[in-house]
N, C-alpha and C positions, 0 to 999 in steps of 0.2 A: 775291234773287228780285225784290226791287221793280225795279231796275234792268233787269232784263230784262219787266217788264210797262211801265216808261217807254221804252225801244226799239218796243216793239209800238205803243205808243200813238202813240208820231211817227212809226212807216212808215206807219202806219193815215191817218194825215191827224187825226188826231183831238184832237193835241197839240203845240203846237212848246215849244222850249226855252223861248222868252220867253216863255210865257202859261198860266198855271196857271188852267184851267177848273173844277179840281175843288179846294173850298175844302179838304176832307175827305180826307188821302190814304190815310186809312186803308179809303175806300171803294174802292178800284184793285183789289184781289183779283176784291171781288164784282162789280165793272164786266167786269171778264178774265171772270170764270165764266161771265157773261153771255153774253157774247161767244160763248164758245165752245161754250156748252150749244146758242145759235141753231147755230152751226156744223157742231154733231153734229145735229141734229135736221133741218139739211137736205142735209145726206148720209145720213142713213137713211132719208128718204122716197125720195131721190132714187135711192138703191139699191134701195128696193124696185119704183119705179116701172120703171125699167130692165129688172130681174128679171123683172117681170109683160110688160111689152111684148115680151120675147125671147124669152118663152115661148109670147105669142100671133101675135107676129109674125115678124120675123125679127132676127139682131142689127142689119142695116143700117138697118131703118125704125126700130130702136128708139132708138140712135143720132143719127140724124140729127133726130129727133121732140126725144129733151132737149136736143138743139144750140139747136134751132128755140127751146123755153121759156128757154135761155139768152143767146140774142140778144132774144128777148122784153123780158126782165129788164134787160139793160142800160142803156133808158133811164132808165127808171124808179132805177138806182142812181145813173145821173149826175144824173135829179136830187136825190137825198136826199146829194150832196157837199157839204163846208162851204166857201165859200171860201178861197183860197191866202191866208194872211198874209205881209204881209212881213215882213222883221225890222226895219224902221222903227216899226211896230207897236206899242206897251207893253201 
């Protein structure tokens, strides 16, 4: 199982091979849970916001409305990126 939460952790950007950020690996679970608790929490808003907007609107405004929050969002995640390491890097 560890093995596949350190895969997630390097497609993520979060961790390369050469550099251990987490002194503690026995914290990697609760770091995942983390993760993915945010993950579920906004897919369920995000479901139910859809759900209400389709009901008072139509599917197409509703749609294109969380397209709209999702382009919104994007800079704002580029900029919370870590920078690219090289592997020259230690």
């Amino acid at each position: 199982m560890n093995n596949w939460l350190q895969v997630a952790k390097y497609q993520s950007g979060d961790e390369s091979p050469h550099s251990k950020k987490v002194q503690n690996s026995n914290l990697d679970p609760f770091q995942f849970s983390a993760f993915m608790g945010a993950t579920n929490g906004c897919e369920s808003w995000s479901s139910f916001l859809i759900g209400t907007l389709i009901k008072s609107q139509d599917y197409p405004i509703a749609l294109l409305t969380l397209c709209g929050a999702s382009l919104f969002a994007l800079p704002l995640l580029a900029g919370m990126s870590l920078p690219a390491k090289s592997r020259d890097d230690a």
